[in-house]
N, C-alpha and C positions, 0 to 999 in steps of 0.2 A: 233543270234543263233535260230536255229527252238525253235518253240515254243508256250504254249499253247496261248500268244496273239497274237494277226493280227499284231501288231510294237511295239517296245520299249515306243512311243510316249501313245500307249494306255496304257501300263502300268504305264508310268509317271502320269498319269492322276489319279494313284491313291493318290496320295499326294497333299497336301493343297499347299499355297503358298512359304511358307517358304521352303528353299535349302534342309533341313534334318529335318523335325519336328518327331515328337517321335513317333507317330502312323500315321496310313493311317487310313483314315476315312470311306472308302466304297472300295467292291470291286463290286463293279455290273459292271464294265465294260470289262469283261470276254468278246472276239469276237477274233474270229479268219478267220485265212481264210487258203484258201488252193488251180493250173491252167492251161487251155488249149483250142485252137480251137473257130469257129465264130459262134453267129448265131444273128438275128436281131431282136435286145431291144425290137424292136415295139410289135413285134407277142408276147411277152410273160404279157407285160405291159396290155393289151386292156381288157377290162371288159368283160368277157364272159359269156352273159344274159343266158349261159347255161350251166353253172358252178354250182356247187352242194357248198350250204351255209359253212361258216368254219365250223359251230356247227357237220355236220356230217363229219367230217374228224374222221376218225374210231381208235382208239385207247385203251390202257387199263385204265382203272377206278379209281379212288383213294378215298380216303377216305377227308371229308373236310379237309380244311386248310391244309393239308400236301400232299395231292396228292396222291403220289405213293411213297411218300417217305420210309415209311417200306422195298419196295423192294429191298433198299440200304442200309439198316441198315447191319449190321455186320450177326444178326441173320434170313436176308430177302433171296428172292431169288435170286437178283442179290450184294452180296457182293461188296461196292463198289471199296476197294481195289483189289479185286481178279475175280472179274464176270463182271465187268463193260462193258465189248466189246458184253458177252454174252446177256446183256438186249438188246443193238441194234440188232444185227440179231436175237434173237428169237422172238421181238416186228415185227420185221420187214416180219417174215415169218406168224406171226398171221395177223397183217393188213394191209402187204402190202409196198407197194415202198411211202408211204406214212402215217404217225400217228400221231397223237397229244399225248402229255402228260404233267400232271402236277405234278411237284415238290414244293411244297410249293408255295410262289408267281408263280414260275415260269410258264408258260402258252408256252410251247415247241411245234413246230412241225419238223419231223423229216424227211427227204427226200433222197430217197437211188438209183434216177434216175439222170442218168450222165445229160440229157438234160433239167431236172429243176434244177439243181445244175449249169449248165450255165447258165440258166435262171437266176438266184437269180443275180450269180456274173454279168453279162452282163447289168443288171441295176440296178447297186446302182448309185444311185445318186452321186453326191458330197457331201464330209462328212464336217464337222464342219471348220470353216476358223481360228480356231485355234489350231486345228488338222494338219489341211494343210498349217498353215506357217511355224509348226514345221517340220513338216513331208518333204516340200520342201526342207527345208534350210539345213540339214542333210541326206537327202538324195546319195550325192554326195560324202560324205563319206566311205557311208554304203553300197551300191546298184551298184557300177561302178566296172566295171570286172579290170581296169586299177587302180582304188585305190587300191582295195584288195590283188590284186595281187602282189601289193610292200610288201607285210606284207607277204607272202608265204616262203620266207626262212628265217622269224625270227620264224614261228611257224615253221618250221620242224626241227630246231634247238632242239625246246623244242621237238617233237615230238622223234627225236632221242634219246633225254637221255630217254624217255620213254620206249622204246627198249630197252637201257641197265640195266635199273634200271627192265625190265622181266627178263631180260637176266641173272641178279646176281640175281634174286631170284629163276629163276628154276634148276639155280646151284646148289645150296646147297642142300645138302645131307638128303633125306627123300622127296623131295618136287612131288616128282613126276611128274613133270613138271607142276607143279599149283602154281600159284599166290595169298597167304592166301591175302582174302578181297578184291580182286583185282575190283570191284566195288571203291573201295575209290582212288586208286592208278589215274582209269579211271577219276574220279571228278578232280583230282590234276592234270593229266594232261589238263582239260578244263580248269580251273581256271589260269596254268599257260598258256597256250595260248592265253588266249583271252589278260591276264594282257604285254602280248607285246606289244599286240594292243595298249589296252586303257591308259595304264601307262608308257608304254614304258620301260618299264623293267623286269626283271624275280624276281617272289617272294621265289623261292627255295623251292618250292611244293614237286620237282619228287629225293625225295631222299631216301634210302634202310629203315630207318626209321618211326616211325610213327609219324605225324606232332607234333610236343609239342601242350600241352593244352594251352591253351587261345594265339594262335598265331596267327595272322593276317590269313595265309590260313586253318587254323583249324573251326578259325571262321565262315570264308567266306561260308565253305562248308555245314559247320554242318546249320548253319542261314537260306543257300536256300533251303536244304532238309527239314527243319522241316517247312519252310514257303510251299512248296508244298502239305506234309502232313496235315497242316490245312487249304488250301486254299480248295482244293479239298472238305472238307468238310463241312465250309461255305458256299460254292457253290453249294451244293447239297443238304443244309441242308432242311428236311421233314417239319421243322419247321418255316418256313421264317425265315427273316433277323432279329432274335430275338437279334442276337450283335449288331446291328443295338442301342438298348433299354438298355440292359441289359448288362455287362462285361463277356461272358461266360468264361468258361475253353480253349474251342478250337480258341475265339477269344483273349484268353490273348497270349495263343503258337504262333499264329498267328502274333501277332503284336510285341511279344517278339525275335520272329525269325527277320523280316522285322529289328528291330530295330539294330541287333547284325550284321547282313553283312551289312547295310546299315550304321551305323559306321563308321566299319573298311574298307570299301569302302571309303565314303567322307574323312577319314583319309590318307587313299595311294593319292587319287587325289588329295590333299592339298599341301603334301607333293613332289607330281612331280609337283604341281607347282611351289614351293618353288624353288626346284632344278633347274629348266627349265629355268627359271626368268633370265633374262641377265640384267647387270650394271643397263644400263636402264629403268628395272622394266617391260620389254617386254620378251614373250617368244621367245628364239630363233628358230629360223627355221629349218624345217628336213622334209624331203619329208615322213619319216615313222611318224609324231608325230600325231598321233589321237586325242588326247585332244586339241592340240595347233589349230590343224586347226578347231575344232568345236566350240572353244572359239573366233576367228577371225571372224565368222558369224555375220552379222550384224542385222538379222531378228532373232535371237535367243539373250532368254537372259542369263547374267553368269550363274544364277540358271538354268535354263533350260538346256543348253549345261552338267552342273556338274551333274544335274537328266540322264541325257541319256548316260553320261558315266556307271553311279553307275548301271543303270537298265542293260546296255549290259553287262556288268561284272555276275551280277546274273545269267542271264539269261544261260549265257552262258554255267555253270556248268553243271545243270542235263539232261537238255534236250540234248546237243550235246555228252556229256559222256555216255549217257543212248543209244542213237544213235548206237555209234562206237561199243557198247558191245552188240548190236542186230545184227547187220553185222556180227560181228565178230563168233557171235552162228549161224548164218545160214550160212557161209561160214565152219563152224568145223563141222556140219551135213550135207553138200554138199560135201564133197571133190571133187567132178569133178569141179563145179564151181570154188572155189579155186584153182585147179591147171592152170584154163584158165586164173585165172587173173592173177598168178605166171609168168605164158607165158608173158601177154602182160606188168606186170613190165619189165620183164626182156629186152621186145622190145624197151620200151619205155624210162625207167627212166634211164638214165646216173649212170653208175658204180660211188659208192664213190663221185657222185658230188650232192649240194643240187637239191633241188626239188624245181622250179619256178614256177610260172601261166604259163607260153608256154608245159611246158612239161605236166601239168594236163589239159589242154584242148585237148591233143590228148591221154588220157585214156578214151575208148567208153566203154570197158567192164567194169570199174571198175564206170563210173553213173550208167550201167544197174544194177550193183549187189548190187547197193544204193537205184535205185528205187526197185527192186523186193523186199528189205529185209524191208523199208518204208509200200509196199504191205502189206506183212505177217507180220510185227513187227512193225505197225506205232509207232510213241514214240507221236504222237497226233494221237486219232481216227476219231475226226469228226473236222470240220470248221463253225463255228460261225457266224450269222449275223444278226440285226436287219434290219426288212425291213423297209423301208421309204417311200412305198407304198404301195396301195392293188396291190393285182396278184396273178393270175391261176396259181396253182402251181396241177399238178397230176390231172385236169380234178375241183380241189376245189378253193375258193374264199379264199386266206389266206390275212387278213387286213394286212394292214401298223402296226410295232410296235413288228410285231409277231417277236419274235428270231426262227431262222430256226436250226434246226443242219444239215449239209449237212454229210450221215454218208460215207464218204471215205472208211472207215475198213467195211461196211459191203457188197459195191460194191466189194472191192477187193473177197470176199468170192463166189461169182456170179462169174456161167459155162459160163455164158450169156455175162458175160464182159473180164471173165478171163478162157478160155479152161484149165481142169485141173487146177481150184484154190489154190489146194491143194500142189500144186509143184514146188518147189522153182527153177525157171529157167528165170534165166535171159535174156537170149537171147528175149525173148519175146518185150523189151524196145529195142533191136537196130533195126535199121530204114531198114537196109539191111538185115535182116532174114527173110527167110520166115514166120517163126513164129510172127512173130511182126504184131498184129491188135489190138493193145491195141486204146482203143476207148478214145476220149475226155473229158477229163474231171472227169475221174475216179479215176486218185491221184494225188491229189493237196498238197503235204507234207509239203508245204511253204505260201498253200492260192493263192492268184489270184486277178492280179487288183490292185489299188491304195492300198489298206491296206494288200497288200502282205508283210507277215515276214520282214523286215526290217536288219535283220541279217541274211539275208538267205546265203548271198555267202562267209563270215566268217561262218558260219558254214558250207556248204560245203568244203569250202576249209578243214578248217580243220578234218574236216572227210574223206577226201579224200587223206590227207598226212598220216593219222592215220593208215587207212588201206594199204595204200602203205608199209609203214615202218616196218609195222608188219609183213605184208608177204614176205618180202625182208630178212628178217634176222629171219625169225621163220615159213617160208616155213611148217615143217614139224606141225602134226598133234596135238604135246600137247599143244602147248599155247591156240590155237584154241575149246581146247575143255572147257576152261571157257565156262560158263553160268552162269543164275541168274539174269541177270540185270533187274531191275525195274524202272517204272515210276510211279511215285504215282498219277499225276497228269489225264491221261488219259487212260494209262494200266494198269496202276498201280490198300316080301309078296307075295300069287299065285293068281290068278285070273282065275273064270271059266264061263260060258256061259249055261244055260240053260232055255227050255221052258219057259214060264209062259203064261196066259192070267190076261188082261189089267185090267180087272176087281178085281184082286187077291191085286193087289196094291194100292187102295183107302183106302181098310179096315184098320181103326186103329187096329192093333191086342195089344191083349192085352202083347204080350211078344216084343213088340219090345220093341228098348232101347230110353230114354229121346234125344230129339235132342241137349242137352248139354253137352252128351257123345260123339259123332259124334269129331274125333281125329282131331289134324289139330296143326298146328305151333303157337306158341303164338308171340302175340305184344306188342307194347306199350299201354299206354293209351291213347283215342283220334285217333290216326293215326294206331293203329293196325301192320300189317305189311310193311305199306309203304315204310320205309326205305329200304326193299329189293327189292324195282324193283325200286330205284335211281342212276344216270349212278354209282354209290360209291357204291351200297349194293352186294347181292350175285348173281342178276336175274337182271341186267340192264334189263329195258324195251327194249332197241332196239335192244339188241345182243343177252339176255339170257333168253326171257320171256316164249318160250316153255318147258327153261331145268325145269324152276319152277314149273312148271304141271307133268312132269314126274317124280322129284324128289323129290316132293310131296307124288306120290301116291307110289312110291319105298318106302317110309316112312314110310304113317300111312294109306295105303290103298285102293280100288278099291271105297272109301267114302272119302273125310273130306272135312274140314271147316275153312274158313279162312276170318278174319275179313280187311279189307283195306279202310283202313278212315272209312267213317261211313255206307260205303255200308260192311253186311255181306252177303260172297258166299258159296255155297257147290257145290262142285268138284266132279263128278262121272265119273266114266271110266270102269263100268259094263255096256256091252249093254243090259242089262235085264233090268235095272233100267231105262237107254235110252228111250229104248220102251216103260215103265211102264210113263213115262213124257209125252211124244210126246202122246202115244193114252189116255192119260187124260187129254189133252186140252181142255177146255170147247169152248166154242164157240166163243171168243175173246182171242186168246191165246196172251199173254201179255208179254212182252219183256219188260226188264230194261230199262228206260228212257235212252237217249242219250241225255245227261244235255247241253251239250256241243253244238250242233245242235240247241235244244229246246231253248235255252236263245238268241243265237243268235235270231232265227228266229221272238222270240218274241219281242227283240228288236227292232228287223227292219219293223215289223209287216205283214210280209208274214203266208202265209198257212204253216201248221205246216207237212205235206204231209205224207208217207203211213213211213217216215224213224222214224219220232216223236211218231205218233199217238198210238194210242192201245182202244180198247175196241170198241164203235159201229162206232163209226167216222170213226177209221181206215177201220170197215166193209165195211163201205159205198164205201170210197174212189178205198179200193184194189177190190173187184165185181166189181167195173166199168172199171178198166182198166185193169185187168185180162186177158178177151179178146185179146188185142192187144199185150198181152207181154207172155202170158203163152202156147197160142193156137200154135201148129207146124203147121199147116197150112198158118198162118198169119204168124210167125218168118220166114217160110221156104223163101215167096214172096221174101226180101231181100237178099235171100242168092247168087245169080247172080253177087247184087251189092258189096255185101261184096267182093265176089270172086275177082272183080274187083281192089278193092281195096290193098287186097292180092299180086294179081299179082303184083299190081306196088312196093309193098313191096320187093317181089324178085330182080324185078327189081334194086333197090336200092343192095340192096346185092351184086348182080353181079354188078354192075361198081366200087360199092367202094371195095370189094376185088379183084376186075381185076388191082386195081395201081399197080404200083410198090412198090415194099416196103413193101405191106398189111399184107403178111402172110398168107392169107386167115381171116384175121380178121377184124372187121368191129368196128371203134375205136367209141366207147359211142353208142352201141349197143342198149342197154338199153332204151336210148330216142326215137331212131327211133321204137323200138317195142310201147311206149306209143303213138308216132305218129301216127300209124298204127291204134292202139285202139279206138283213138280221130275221126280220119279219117274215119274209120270201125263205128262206132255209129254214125257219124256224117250225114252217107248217109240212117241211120235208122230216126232219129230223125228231121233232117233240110231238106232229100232230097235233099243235095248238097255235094258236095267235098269243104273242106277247104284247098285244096293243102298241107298237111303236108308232103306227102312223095317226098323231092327234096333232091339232092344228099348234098346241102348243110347245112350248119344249118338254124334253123329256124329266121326269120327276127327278130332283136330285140323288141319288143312292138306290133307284129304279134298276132291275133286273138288265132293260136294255140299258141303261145311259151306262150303267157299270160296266155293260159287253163291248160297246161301243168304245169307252172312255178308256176301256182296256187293251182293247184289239187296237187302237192308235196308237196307246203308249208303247205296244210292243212291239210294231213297227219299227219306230221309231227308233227305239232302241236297238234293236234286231241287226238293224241294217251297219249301225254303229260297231256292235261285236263283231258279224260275219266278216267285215275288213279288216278289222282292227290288225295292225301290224305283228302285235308282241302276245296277244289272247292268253292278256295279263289276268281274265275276270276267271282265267280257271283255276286260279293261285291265290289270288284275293280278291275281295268284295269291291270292285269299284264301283264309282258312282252310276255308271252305266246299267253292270251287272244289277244292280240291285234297282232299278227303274225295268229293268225288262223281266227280272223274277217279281216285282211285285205287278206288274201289266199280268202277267202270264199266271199270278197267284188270284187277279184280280177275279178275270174270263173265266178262269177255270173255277174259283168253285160257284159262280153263279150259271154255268153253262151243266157242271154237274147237280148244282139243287137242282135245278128246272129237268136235267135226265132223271133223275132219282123221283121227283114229281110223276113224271109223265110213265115209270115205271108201277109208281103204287095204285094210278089212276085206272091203269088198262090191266092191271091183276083181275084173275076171276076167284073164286070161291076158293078154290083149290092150291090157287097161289102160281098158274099156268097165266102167262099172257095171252090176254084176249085176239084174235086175229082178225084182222082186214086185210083189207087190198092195197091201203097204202100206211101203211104202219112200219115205215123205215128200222125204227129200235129193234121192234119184236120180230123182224127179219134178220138183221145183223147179230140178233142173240142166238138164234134158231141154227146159227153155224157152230156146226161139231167139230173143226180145224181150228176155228180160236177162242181163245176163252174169255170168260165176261168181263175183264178187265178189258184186254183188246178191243171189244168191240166198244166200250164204252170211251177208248179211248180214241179210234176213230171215228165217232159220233161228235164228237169234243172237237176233234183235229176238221172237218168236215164245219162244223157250226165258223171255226175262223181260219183254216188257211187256203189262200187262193194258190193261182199256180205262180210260184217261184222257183225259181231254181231248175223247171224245167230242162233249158235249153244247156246245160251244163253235165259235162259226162267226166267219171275216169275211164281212162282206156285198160281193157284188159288186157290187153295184147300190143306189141309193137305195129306200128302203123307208119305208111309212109301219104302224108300229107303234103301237097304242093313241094314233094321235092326233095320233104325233108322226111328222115325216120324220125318219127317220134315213141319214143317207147311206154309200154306197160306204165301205167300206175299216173301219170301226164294227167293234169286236168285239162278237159276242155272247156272254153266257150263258145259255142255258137252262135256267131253276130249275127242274126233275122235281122235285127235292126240296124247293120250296116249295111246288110244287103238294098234292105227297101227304101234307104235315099241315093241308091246308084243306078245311072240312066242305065247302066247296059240288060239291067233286069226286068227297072218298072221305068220305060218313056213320061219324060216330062215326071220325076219322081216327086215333085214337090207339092201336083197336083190332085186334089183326093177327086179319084175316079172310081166310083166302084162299077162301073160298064166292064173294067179290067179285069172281074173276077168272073162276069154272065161267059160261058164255054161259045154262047154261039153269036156274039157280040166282034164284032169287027178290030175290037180294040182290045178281047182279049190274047193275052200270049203269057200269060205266069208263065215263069219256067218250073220245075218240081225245086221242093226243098231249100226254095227262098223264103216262105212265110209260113211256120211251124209257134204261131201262137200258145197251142198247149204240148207241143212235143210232139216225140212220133216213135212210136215202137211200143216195146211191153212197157217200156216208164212215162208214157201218155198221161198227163193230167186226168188225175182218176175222177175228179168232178170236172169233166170236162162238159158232160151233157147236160147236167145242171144249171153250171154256167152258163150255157148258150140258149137252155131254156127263159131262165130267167133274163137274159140281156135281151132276146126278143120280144119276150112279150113287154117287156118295158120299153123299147122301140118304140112296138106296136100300140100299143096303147095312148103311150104322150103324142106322138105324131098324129094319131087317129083324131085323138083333141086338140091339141095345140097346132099353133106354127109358131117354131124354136127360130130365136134369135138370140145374136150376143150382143154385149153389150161391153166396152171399154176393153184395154189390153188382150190380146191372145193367150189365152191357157197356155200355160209350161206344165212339164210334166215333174214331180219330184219323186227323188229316188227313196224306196225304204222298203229296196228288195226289190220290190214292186213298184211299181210307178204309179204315181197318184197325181191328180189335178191339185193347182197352187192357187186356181179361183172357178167361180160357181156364176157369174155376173149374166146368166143365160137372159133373157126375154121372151118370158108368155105369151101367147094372144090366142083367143079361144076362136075355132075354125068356127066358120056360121054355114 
């Protein structure tokens, strides 16, 4: 029977050794599957050195130990009985054809693209060799169109009195042509169909009555429903496998259900043994007898063969009854549907005679209106699988181990997969309609592959005589209009701007307020507010670190104060106060250590360069190479070669959106623009091309893919330390620290081979560097205030860091900010970017206008000291001019060729120090 495990054989697996033991001991082995079309194992398997780590597979937050399990509580936002479909697609429209999430243990990733959903299924390995002797030897049974098929007019037997037993109930008078409970009616018919099968007899399920209390099929039913209803929540539970420990409430339901159809199960198949038993103590033979011949298996044992009876029995009830009563609601809300399939019973199925396998393998309309109602009513939503290798799943590195959910029900909801998702039309599943482009691999209702559903074509079948019978004899519109059926398991403050001079702002006045009235969020002790920038608090650092500045001062003001570990900050988003900072800089205007850089470099015992330093040192350092990085004169020299560089950028763009297939999009966009970057400084800094821009990826263990593969990991990490509550990694190795010293161990010595290169190359005779005009190195050496270390280490520093940390000061002096004194030694932050979503600065601030910035444009009014993208004063982003050389000619260039379009969701920004794009999904089209 469909259903939520991948085979009978995996559910057996829930039980110890013994034939019937009283409880089942674990349920962890939950895995489904779900199949269709080729593509080759290799390409999805191969490690790709340019694959972005699991850790940022992008997804929603949870709180320790539980995850995200709240969101499923009864009281959460995805109710798990009733919202359950709804977490997948609205998870899936926040991050994508790809997320991670965690459930208590559970450690999920969730994938909603048909060609890594055949990815996953195309290379599973071979599974366990005691899985797959069971799974062979039974097979033949359960899986052959020619076995099942003999069983075809003993279940439409039963399926017939199921029709009369509607038939006498929407007779009577009052009933209005509805079937009181007819959800249970539906169970009783599953239970007595399968029990042909497996027992070879009828248990007297489908009669006008309600089952007597404590009856063998009362039992049966009531046992599998209420074992659904707790498994589902075991399985989900927020808490981990706390039953696991402890006897819960939901694990005693649980096992007390299991216990009660698993009984009265081992009780019927004991009993058709008994019966079956010839003189001889052998069962006799019958071409129908499903027990007899799974007992005759010589690679299974008696227990074994009596476990996969009793599972297919269970199984059988909710899931394929649950089924028949979703067909059955979107054929009573179709009616044209319904009446097509009316037509082809009536072509096909033989007046008054039974129903065989030949004559249901030539109903094509009635699998389409199987698979369309599967679509829109799966009775499973997603397909289960542990990987048993690592692999590139969505452009990510997902490890060996990870459970995938493959979500089938949220593809079906995709324009992209399914034209008109919304509309239930069958036709779309036959092979000869125009309409038919359903794509590979997008409902898999049965799984796929070696651990495909096991009961798949008994439950076919029998869903496919269900509906037959029903529309043969109840044609018209009332019976049809039931609904309801369930599956527990699956479905189941203002701010103003004015004047001041700078001097106005030193003065301690006597009426400001104490700096320990200055407003601001409260913390813990010790760590302050840390817990809210943990991927679990309200402000993830990497997805929500800007909402916390704005939402901040939407709070408690165009001021406050916020304490995070043991550094305290104050937040200002008045450019009056801005300006009141910046022109009170003394003469080494001094910037918060960058602990994280510092410790390193001290370890390793390198120059601490202009990114550490602060006070005369740094003077010394930034005067000297000033010159070379700030002058437009000197920045302009390169700009030919930039240009150059640019071009072949275009270059790249035009052939890979000329494929076929493209779209106009250019697949991992994103890396090729860091190539470009790498590439573009590289012809500043080395005076050479590192070839990054080739149509393919970059070589594995290649000069750039290392700089690159480097400069992200330390990001990444980067951003992790600079918060970090407790800057535990200066005391010991955490897992952090040692991802951001090997990122930074990575870049640097490939950033110093390539200086050390570009050093032996431009030597003359003498052992004097050669000179040019734009010979970056041999100018920065040619300074007699630092020494060749320094400069090689701002060459280094220069090849990866942008501007960070800019917008951030310590104050040397006491200052009175909005009100309040705030003293010496005080970090600031400077909110730019709270300033620029506030109407009273930038009108209509949501709107990207850049008329706003043209001086003699109607529309502009910047006020000063609201938008300071690389800083402002002597600590001015020393590649400031670089940076704007190369952003424009890259402007210039792609617009010159293209016209830039996007394509699905809105760019988000993620934090890692710096703010980075979270997608690349642009659209090319080359101007004509």
């Amino acid at each position: 029977m469909q259903t939520l495990f991948s085979d009978w054989t995996g559910f057996s697996a829930f039980w110890t050794g013994q034939i019937f033991p009283k409880t089942p001991h674990t349920i962890d082995d939950f895995d489904s599957g779900l199949g269709s079309q080729s593509t080759r194992a290799e390409e999805s398997v191969a490690y790709d050195t340019a694959a972005r780590p699991f850790e940022e597979i992008p997804g929603p937050k949870g709180l320790p130990l539980i995850g995200t399990g709240l969101d499923y509580a009864p009281f959460g936002r995805f109710p798990l009985k009733t919202h359950l479909r709804e977490s997948f697609r609205e998870r899936t429209k926040a991050y994508g054809s790809i997320y991670r999430e965690k459930l208590g243990p559970l450690d999920l990733v969730v994938i909603s693209d048909p060609k890594e959903i055949e990815k996953v299924f195309r290379n599973e390995g071979r599974n366990g060799p005691e899985w797959q002797r069971v799974r062979s030897s039974v097979q033949k049974d359960l899986m052959r169109p020619k076995t099942v098929g003999a069983y075809a007019s003993l279940q439409d037997d039963v399926t017939r009195d199921l029709v009369d037993v509607i038939r006498a109930l929407i007779g009577k008078e009052g009933s209005g042509g509805q079937v009181q409970n007819f959800t249970n009616f539906v169970y009783r018919w599953a239970l007595e169909a399968i029990s042909v099968v497996v027992l070879d007899k009828r248990l007297g399920c489908l009669t006008l009555d309600d089952l007597e209390p404590g009856s063998d099929a009362k039992l049966m039913i009531d046992g599998v429903n209420d074992f659904f209803n707790a498994a589902v929540k075991l399985e989900l539970s927020g808490a981990g496998r706390l039953y696991k420990y402890i006897s819960t409430p939901t694990w005693r339901k649980f096992a007390n259900a299991i216990d009660q159809w698993h009984g009265v199960a081992a009780k019927l198949l004991k009993e058709k043994l008994t019966k079956s038993a010839a003189e001889d103590g052998k069962p006799a033979e019958s071409d129908t007898d499903f027990l007899q011949s799974l007992l005759s298996r010589n690679d299974v044992t008696f227990e074994e063969a009596m476990l996969m009876a009793v599972d297919l029995m269970a199984a059988g009830i909710d899931t394929t009854g649950n089924t028949l009563m979703f067909n059955l609601f979107c054929l009573a809300k179709n009616p044209e549907a319904q009446e097509k399939l009316y037509r082809e019973i009536q072509e096909v199925v033989p007046a008054g005679q039974p129903i065989d396998d030949k004559v249901l393998n030539r109903m094509h309309y009635l699998r389409a209106v199987v698979k369309e109602t599967f679509r829109l009513c799966p009775t499973v939503g997603n397909n289960i699988r542990t990987l048993d290798r690592d692999m590139v799943l969505s452009g990510y590195v997902v490890p060996a181990k990870t459970k995938i959910f493959m979500a089938h029900d949220v593809i079906s909801s995709l324009p992209e997969y399914y034209p008109e998702p919304e509309v239930y039309k069958p036709e779309r599943w036959l092979r000869d309609d125009e309409s038919s482009s359903v794509q590979p691999f997008t409902l898999l209702p049965f799984g796929y592959g070696p651990r495909m559903c096991i009961g798949r074509r008994f439950a076919e079948q029998e869903l496919h005589l269900g509906l037959i019978r029903l529309a043969v004899r109840h044609q018209g519109q009332s019976l049809l209009r039931v609904c309801g059926a369930r599956s527990l398991a699956a479905l189941k403050p203002t701010y103003r701007l004015q004047s001041t001079r700078a001097e106005e702002s030193v003065a301690d006045g006597t009426a400001a307020r104490p700096f320990e009235e200055i407003p601001g969020p409260k913390g813990l002790p010790l760590i302050g507010t840390a817990l809210d920038y943990t991927p679990f608090g309200r402000f993830p650092l990497k997805t929500n670190f800007r909402e916390s500045f704005r939402e901040r001062t939407r709070t408690y003001g165009s001021i406050y104060r916020e304490k995070i570990g043991p550094r305290e900050l104050v937040v200002i988003s008045d450019p009056k106060d801005i300006q009141k900072v910046y022109r009170n800089e003394g003469r080494y205007p001094e910037r918060p250590q960058v602990d994280s850089i510092k410790t390193y470099r001290e370890m390793k015992k390198l120059p601490a360069g202009i990114v550490v330093l602060n006070g005369p040192e740094w003077q010394r350092v930034r005067s000297s190479v000033q010159k070379d990085l700030m002058r437009p004169k000197t920045v302009g020299a390169y700009a030919s070669l930039q240009d150059d560089v640019t071009r072949d950028l275009v270059d790249v763009i035009r052939a890979l959106i000329g494929k076929e297939g493209s779209g106009g999009q250019v697949h991992n966009f994103i890396n090729y623009v860091y190539r470009w970057t790498l590439e573009s400084i590289g012809v500043v800094v080395l005076d050479k091309r590192l070839g990054c821009l080739t149509l393919g990826d970059l070589e594995p263990g290649s000069d750039a893919q290392l700089m690159i593969g480097g400069v992200n990991d330390f990001f990444n990490a980067f951003s992790k330390l600079e918060m970090s509550a407790t800057g535990l990694y200066k005391y010991i190795s955490t897992p952090t620290w040692r991802k951001f010293q090997k990122a930074i161990d990575q870049w640097h010595t490939v950033a110093a081979k390539l200086l050390k290169e570009k050093l032996t190359q431009s030597t003359i005779e003498d052992g004097k560097p050669a000179e040019s005009d734009t010979d970056f190195l041999q100018s920065l050496l040619s300074r007699n205030d630092v020494t060749f270390e320094e400069a090689m280490e701002m060459a280094l520093d220069l090849l990866v860091y942008p501007t960070f940390l800019n917008n951030v000061r310590t104050l040397d002096r006491d200052i009175v900010l909005s009100g309040y004194v705030v003293p010496g030694k005080t970090i600031i932050i400077i909110g730019n970017d709270i300033i620029s979503s506030l109407s009273e600065y930038y009108p209509e601030p949501e709107v990207y206008k850049p008329e706003r910035w043209l001086r003699d444009d109607e529309f502009s009014s910047v006020q000063p000291f609201t938008l300071l993208p690389f800083g402002y004063g002597p600590r001015m982003c020393i590649g400031r001019r670089f940076a704007e050389q190369e952003l424009h000619l890259g402007l210039i260039r792609i617009v010159q060729n293209f016209h830039v379009g996007w394509a699905g969701e809105d760019m988000k920004q993620e934090n890692r120090m710096v703010f980075a794009p979270d997608r690349d999904t642009f659209v090319f089209s080359e101007r004509t």
